[in-house]
C-alpha positions in Angstrom: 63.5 53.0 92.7 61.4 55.0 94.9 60.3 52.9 97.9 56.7 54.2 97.6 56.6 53.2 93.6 58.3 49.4 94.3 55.6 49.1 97.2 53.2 50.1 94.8 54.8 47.5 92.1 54.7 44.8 94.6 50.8 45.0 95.8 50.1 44.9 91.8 52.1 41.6 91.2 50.2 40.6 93.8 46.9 41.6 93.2 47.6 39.9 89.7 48.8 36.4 90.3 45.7 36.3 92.7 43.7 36.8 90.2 45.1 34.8 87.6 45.9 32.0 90.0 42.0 32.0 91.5 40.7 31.3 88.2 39.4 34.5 87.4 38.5 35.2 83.7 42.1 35.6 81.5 40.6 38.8 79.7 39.6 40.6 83.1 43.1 39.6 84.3 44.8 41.1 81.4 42.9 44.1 81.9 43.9 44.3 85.7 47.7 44.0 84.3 47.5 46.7 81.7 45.7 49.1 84.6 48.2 48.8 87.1 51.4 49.1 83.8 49.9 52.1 83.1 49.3 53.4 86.6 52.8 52.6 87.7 54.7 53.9 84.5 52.5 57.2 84.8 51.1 56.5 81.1 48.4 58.2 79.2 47.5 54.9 77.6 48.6 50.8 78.1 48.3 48.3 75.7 48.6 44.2 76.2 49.2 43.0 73.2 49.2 38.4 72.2 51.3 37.1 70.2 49.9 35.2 66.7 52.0 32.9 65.0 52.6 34.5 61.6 54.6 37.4 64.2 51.4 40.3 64.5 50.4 41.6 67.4 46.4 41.5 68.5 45.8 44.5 71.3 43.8 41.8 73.8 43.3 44.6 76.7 43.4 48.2 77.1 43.6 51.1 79.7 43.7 55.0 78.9 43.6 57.9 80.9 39.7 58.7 81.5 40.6 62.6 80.6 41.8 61.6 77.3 39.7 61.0 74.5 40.1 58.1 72.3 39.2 55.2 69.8 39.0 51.8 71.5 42.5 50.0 70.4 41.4 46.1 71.9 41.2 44.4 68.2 43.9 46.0 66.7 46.7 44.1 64.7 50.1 45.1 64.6 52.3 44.5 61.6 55.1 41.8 62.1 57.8 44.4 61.5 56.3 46.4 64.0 58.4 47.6 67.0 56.0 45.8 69.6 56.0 42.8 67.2 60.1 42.8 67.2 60.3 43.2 70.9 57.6 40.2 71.3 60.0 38.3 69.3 63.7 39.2 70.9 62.0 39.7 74.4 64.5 43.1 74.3 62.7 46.3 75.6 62.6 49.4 73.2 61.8 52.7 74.6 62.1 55.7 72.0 61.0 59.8 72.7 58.5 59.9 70.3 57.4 56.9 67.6 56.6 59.3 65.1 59.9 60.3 64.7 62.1 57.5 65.8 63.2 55.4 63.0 62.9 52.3 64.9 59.2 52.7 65.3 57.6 55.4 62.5 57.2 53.0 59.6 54.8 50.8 61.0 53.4 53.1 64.2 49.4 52.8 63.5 47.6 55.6 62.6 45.2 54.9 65.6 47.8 56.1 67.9 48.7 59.0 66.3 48.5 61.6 69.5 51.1 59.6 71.2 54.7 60.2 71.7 56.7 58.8 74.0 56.5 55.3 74.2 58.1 51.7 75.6 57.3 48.5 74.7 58.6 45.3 76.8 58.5 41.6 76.4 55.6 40.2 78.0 55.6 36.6 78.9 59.0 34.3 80.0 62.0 33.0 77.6 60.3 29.8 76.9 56.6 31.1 76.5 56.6 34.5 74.8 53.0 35.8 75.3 53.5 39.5 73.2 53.8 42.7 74.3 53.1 45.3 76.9 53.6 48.6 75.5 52.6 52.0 77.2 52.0 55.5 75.7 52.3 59.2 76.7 50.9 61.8 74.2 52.7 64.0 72.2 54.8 66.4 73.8 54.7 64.9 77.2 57.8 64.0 79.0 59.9 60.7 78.2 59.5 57.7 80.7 62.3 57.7 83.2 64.6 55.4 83.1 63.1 54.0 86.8 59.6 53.4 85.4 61.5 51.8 82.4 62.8 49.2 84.8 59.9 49.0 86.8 58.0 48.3 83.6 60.2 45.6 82.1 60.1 43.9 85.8 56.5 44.0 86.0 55.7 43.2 83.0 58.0 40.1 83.2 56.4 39.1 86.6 52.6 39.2 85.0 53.7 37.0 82.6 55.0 34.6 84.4 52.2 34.9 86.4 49.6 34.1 83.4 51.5 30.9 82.1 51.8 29.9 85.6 47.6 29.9 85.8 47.8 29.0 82.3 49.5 25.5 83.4 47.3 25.1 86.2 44.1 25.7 84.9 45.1 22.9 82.4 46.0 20.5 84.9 42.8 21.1 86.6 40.7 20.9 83.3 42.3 17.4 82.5 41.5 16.4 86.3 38.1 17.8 85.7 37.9 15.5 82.0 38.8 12.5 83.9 36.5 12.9 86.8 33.6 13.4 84.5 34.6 10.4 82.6 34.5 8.2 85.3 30.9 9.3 86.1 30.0 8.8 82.7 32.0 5.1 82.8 29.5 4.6 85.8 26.5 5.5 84.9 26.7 3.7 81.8 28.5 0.6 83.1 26.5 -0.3 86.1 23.2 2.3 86.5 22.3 2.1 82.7 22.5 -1.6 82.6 20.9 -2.1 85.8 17.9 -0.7 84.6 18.2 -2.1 81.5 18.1 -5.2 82.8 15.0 -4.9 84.8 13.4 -3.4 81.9 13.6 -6.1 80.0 12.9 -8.4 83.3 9.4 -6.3 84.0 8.3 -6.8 79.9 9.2 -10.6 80.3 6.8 -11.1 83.6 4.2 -8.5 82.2 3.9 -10.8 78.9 4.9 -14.3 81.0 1.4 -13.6 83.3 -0.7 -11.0 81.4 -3.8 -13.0 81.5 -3.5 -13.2 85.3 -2.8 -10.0 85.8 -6.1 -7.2 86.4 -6.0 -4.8 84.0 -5.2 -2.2 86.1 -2.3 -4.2 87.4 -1.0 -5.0 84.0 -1.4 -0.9 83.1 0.6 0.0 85.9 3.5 -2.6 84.8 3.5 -1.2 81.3 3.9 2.2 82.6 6.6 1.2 85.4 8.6 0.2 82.4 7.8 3.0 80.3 9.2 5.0 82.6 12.4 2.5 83.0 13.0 3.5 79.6 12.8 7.0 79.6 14.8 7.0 82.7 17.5 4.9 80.6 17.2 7.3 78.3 17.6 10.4 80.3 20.8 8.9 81.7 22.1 8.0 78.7 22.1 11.7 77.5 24.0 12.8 80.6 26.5 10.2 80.0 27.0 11.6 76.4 27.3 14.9 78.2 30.0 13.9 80.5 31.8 12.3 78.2 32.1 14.7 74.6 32.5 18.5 75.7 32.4 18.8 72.0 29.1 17.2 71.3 30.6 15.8 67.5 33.2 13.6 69.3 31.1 10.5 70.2 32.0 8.0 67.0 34.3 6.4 69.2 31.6 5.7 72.0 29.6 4.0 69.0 31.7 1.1 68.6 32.1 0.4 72.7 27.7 1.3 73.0 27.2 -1.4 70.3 29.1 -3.9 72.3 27.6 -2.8 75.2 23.6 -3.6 74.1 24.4 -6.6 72.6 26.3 -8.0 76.0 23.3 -6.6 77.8 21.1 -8.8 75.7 23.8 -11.8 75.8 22.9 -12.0 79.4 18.7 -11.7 79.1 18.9 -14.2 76.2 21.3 -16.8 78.2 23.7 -16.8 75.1 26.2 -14.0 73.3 24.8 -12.8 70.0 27.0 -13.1 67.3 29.0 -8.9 66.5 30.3 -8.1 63.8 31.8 -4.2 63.4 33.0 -3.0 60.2 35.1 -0.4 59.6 36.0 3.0 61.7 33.2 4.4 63.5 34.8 7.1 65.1 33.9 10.0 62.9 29.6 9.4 63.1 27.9 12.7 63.7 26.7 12.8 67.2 23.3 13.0 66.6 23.8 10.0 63.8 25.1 8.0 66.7 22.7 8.4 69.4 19.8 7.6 66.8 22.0 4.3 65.9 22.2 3.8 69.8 18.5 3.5 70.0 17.6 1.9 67.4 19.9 -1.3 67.8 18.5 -1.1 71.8 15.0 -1.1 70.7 15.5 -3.9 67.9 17.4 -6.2 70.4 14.5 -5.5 72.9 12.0 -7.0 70.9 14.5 -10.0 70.3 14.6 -10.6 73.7 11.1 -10.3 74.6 9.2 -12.3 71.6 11.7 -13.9 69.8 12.4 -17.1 71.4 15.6 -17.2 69.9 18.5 -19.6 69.9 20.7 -17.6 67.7 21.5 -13.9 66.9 23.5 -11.6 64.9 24.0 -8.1 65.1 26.2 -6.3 62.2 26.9 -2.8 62.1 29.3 -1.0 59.4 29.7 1.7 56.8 29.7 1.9 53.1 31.7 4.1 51.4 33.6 7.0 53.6 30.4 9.4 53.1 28.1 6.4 52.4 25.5 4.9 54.8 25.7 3.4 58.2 23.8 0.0 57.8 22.8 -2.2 61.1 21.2 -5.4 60.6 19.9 -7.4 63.6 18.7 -10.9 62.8 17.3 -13.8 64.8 16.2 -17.3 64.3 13.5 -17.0 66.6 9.0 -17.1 65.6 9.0 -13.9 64.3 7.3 -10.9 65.0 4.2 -11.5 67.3 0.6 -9.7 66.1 0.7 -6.5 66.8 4.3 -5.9 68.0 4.9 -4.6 64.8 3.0 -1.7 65.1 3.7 -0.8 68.7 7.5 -2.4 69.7 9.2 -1.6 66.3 8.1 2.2 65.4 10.5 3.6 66.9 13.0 2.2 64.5 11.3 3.0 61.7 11.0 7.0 63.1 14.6 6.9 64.3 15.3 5.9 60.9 13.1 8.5 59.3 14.6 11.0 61.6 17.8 10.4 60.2 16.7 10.6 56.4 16.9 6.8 56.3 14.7 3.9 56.2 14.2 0.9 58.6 13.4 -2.8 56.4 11.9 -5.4 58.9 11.9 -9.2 57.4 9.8 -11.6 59.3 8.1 -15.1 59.4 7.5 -17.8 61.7 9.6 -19.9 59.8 13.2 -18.2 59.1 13.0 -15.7 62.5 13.0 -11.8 62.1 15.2 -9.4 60.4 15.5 -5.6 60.7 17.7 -3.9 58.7 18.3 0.0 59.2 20.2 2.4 57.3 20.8 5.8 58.1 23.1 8.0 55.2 26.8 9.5 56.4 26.6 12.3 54.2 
């Protein structure tokens, strides 16, 4: 091999792995190793073809000769019996004169490569990861490739692909390290900040209401707004927390389960005793949007438990019915019922989640038997 073309060869490997290994974006880095194939081998045209698993062959990047005019080949599918396809498969090169004519590669050459002659396809990947093919193309009549670019081809080829499952591996290592970095944010803010706040959320209502006629008016405003805001902070949080945790936003059924334990422990410790849980049945599969409207509404119902209730026992029961069914959530307490006017103002928001979710919120309450709210939401 010509010193100048293996020097050449070598600052292309490297330029690629750098590339690959930085991060960069897969498709530009396939289309910096089809330029430099098709550079080195002295083609008119260079093709990097992937692998599917029924055997085709998908042209992923592409690099032609800017003096010679042609149809854009990235989309393209090769047959399985192709002879890129066969040499994806053995990982054996196949160079022919000209695929129009050679018996190994007429049948299934595409018609979209039609002014092209000589050609070589090689392996590209390793033995254990088989990515496809890199193929490269001279047009009709041209010369054959040598049997040194040949080598230099299957070498470099080889090298980049390698090169790619090597980043390939890494960039999964650091997206795992990245999954479970963000979920321990997530664990944080919703283990310690979220309940924190909580907490003095429910604190600030119980002191507003303990002292209200004491307090000015303006005094007892500025309270109510202070833990307004408490609980659109909570809120807030509790969305970024969602985003940490489910980069696909319809994985959060299992997060359901562990929020509803969560709120009712949270109101275990305002109330000075554990409400009764009961969970039935697999929560897992909840739409996101399904959960985080059940989320709410068993916070807001266990609020108003803990701030006008006066309770000494309560219940909390959350399940399904039927595998497309409804989602039903019932709350109880033995406590004096709803207060005057808290109906209107501390409950709505059930009965809009509800609505929001095209079901219906049932609230049962007397001063004799406590307060009931029952709220189903359909699965369908």
């Amino acid at each position: 091999m010509e010193p100048d073309l293996a020097a050449r060869a070598l600052g292309a490997a490297t330029e690629i792995a750098t590339a690959a290994l930085s991060g960069d974006d897969p498709e530009a880095v396939l289309r910096l190793v089809v330029h430099r194939a098709a550079d080195l081998a002295g083609a008119d045209l260079g093709l990097v073809m992937a692998r599917a698993e029924d055997g085709s062959l998908t042209v992923e990047a592409a690099h032609g000769n800017p003096t010679v005019p042609s149809t854009e080949p990235v989309g393209l599918v090769l047959s399985a019996r192709s002879a890129a396809a066969r040499v994806a498969r053995s990982g054996v090169a196949i160079v022919v004169d000209d695929m129009w004519t050679d018996p190994r590669t007429a049948p299934f050459a595409p018609r979209e490569l039609r002014r092209y002659g000589p050609f070589v396809a090689t392996p590209f990947g390793t033995a254990q990861r088989r990515l496809g093919a890199l193929t490269v193309y001279r047009l009709k009549g041209a010369k054959p490739f040598e049997p040194a670019a040949i080598d230099l081809l299957t070498a470099f080829a080889a090298q980049a692909g390698l090169v790619l499952v090597l980043a390939e591996g890494a960039t999964a290592r650091a997206r795992v390290g990245l999954y479970e970095e963000r979920e321990r944010i997530a664990r944080d803010l919703h283990d310690v900040i979220v309940q924190r706040l909580y907490a003095a959320g429910m604190q600030l209502d119980l002191l507003a209401r303990r002292h209200a006629r004491k307090l000015a008016r303006a005094d007892a405003s500025r309270l109510a707004e202070a833990i307004d805001q408490l609980d659109a902070s909570i809120a807030d949080v509790r969305q970024v927390v969602r985003a940490l945790r489910t980069p696909d936003p319809a994985d959060t059924g299992a997060d359901l389960a562990e929020s509803v334990r969560g709120e009712v422990a949270i109101a275990g410790e305002l109330l000075g005793f554990e409400p009764e849980l009961r969970i039935d049945g697999d929560l897992r599969d909840v739409p996101a949007e399904l959960a985080d409207h059940t989320r709410a509404a068993l916070r807001e119902a266990l609020s108003n438990v803990v701030r006008h209730s006066g309770a000494h026992h309560v219940s909390v029961h959350i399940g399904r019915k039927g595998r497309d069914g409804e989602l039903r959530m019932t709350v109880a307490d033995d406590g004096c019922g709803i207060p005057q006017g808290v109906t209107h103002r501390g409950l709505k928001h059930l009965a809009e989640r509800a609505d929001q979710a095209g079901g219906r919120c049932e609230i049962d309450s007397s001063s004799a038997d406590g307060t009931t709210v029952t709220w189903i939401v359909p699965l369908g």
